[in-house]
Kinemage of the C-alpha trace (Angstrom):
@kinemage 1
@onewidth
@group {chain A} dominant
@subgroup {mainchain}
@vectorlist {calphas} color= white
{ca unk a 1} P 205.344 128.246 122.628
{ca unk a 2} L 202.472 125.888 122.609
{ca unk a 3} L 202.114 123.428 125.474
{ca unk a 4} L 199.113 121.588 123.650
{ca unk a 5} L 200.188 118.759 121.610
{ca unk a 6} L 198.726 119.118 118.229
{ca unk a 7} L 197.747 116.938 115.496
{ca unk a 8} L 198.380 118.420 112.418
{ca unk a 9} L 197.080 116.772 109.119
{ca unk a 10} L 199.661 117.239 106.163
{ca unk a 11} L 199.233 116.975 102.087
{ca unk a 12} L 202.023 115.340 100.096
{ca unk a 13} L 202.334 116.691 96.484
{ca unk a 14} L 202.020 120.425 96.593
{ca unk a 15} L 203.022 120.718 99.943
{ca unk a 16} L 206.004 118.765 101.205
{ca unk a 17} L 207.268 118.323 97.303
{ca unk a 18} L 206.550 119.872 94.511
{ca unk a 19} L 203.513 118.834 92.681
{ca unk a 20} L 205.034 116.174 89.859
{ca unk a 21} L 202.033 113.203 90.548
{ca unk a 22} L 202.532 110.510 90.259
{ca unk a 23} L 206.524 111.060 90.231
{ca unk a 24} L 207.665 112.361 93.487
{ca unk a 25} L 208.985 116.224 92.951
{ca unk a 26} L 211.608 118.193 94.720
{ca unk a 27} L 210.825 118.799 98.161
{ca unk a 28} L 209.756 121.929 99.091
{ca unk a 29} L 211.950 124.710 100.941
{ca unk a 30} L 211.993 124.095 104.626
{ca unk a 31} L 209.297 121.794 104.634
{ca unk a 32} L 211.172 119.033 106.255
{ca unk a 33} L 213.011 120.916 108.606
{ca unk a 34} L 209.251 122.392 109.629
{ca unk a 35} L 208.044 119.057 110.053
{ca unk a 36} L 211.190 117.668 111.948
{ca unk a 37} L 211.011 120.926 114.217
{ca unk a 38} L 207.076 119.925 114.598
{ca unk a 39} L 207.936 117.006 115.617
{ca unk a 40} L 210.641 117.504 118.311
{ca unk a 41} L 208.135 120.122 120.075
{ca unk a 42} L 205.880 116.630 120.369
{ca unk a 43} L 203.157 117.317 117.760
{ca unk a 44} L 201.855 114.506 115.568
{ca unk a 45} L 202.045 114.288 111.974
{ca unk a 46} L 199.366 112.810 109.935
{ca unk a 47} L 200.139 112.356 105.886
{ca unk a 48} L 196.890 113.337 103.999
{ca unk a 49} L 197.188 112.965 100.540
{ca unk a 50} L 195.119 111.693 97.339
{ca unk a 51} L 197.781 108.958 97.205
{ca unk a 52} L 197.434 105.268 97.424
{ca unk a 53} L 198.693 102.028 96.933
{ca unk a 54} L 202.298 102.342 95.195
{ca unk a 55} L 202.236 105.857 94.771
{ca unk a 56} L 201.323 106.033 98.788
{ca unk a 57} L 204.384 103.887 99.177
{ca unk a 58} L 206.480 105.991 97.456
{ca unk a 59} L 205.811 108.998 99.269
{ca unk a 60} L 205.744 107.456 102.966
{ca unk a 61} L 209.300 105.713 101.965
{ca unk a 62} L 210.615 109.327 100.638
{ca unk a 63} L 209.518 110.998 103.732
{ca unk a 64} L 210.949 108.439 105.912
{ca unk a 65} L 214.347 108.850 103.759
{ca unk a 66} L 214.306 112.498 104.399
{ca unk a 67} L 213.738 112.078 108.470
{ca unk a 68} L 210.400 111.966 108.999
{ca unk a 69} L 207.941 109.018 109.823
{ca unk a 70} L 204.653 110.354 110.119
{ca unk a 71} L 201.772 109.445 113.411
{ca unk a 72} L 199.131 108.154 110.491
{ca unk a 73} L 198.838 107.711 106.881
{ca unk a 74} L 195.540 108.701 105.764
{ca unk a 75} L 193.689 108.154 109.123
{ca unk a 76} L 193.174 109.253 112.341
{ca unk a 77} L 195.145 107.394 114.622
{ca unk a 78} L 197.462 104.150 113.664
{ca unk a 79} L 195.255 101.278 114.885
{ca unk a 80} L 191.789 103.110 112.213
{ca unk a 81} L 190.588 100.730 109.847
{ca unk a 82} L 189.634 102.731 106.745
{ca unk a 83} L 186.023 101.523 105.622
{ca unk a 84} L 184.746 102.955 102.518
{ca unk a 85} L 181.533 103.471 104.004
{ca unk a 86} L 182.529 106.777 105.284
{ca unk a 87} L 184.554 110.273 104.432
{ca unk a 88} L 188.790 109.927 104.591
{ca unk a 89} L 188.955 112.901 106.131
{ca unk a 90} L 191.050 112.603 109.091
{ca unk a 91} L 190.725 114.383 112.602
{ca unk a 92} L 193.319 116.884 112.797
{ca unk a 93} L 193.454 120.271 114.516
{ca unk a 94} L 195.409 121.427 111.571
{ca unk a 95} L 195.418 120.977 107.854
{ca unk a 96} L 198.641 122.079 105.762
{ca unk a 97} L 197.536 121.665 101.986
{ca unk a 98} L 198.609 123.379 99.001
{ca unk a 99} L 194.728 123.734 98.116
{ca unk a 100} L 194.190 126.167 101.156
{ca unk a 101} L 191.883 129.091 100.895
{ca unk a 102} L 194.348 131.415 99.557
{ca unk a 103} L 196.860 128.912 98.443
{ca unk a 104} L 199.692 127.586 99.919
{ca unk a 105} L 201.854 129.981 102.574
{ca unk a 106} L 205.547 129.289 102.778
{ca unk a 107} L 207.046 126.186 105.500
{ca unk a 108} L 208.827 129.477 107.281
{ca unk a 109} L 205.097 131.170 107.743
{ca unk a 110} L 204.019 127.764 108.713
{ca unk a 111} L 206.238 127.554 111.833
{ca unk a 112} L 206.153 130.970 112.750
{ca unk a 113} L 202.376 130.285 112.628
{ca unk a 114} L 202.173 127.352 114.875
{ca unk a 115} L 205.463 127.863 117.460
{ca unk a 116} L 205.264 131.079 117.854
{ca unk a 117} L 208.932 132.369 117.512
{ca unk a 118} L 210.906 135.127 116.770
{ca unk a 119} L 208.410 137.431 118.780
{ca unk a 120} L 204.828 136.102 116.858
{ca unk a 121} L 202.060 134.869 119.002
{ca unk a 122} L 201.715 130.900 118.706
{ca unk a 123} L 199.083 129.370 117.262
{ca unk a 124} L 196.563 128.334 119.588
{ca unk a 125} L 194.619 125.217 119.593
{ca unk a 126} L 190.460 125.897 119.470
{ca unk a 127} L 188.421 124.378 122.134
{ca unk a 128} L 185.945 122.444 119.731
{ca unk a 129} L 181.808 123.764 120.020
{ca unk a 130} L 179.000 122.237 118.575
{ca unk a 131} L 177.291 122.538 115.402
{ca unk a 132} L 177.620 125.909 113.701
{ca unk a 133} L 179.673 127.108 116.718
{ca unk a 134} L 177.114 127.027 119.300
């Protein structure tokens, strides 16, 4: 199991639901339970999506229906003031998005992934090097 908490960024339509933008689809299979499990081992959840105003409202308040409130929306850390002047991408260790490389892997491959159970090796977090891995 990993010791390291982790901050894992996650995508809303495609990943936790079903992609029905702007409507809010069916969530996917064990994607809440995933995230609630996440959670309860102490990682931090950040909600990445394409979303915004209502839209971003909608999903936040659907998430929050189904059991999860999430460390960030769309930033870093709580307190980040979003100025347009730069990139939204967020610092995450993790990104869970429908638009991997490769597409999306299943919520079950997911955990397995970053746990560690059921005899797999856990994930484990990269120390960060320089630019272009030096």
């Amino acid at each position: 199991m990993i010791k390291e908490t982790l901050t894992i960024a996650v995508d809303f339509d495609g990943t936790i639901v079903e992609d029905e933008y702007p409507s809010i689809g069916k969530p996917q299979l064990f994607a809440f339970d995933t995230m609630k499990k996440l959670q309860d081992q102490g990682h931090r959840l950040i909600l990445w999506t394409y979303r915004h105003g209502r839209a971003l409202d909608a999903a936040v308040a659907f998430c929050e229906e189904n059991g999860i409130t999430f460390y960030a929306v769309n930033k870093s850390f709580p307190e980040e003031n979003f100025d347009e002047k730069y990139s939204r991408k967020v610092n995450a260790d993790l990104f869970i998005d429908d638009r991997n490389f490769g597409g999306m892997v299943s919520w079950g491959e997911i955990y397995q992934s970053i746990i560690g159970e059921a005899g797999s090796q856990p994930l484990q977090k990269k120390k960060k090097k320089g630019w272009f891995g030096f």
